[in-house]
C-alpha positions in Angstrom: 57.2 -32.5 4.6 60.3 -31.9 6.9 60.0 -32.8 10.3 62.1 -30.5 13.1 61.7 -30.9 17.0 60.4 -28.1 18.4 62.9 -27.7 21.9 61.3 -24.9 23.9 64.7 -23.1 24.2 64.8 -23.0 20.5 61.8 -21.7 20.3 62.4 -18.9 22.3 66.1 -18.1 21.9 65.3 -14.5 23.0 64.7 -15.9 26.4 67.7 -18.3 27.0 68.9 -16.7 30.2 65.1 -16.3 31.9 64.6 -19.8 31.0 67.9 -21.3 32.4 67.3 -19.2 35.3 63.6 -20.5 35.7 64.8 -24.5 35.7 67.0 -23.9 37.9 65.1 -22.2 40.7 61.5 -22.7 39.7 60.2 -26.5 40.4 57.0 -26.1 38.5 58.2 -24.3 35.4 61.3 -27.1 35.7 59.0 -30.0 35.6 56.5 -28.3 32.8 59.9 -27.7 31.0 60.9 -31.5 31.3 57.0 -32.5 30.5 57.6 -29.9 26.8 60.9 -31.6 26.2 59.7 -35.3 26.2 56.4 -35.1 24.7 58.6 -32.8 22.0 60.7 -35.6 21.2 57.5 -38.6 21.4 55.8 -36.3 18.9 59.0 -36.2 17.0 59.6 -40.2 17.5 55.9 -40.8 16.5 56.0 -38.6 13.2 60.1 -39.3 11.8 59.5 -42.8 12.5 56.2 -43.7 11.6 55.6 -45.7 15.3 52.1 -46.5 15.3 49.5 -44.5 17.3 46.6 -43.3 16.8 45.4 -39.9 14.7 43.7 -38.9 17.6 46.5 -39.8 20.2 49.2 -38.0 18.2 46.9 -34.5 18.3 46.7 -35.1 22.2 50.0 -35.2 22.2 50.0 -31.9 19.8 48.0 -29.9 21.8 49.3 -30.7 25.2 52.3 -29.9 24.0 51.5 -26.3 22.7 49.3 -25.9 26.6 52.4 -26.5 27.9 54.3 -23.7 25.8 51.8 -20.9 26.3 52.2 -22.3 30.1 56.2 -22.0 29.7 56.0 -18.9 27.7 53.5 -16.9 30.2 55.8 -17.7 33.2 59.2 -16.6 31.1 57.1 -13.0 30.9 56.3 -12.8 34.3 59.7 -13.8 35.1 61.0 -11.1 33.0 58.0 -8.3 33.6 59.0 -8.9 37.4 63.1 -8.0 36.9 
């Protein structure tokens, strides 16, 4: 299985310039952002390197990180419903 990190800009490459424009000038969505990124790269960490945790704290991890980006995702759309 090949592993890949999952950035939130790559995801949605469509959206670059929304989402550059939202950490810059949007707190919330900046720190959600942040939040994405590192539990992104923990995930990443935990799975490419085999650092011990448990089943059930890596599918926290998992699912936090996709709440975080519908979260993301919903406020790009605003963002760009609104413009």
């Amino acid at each position: 299985m090949t592993l890949e990190k999952h950035s939130f800009l790559s995801e949605f490459p469509d959206h670059h310039h929304t989402i550059r424009h939202l950490k810059m000038h949007d707190r919330h969505f900046a720190k959600l952002f942040d939040e994405y990124n590192d539990l992104d790269h923990e995930v990443f960490s935990i799975e490419s390197a085999g650092i011990p945790t448990t089943d059930d704290n890596l599918e926290q991890k998992k699912m936090r990180r996709v709440q975080l980006k519908d979260s993301l995702l919903a406020m790009v759309k605003k963002e760009e419903a609104a413009q």
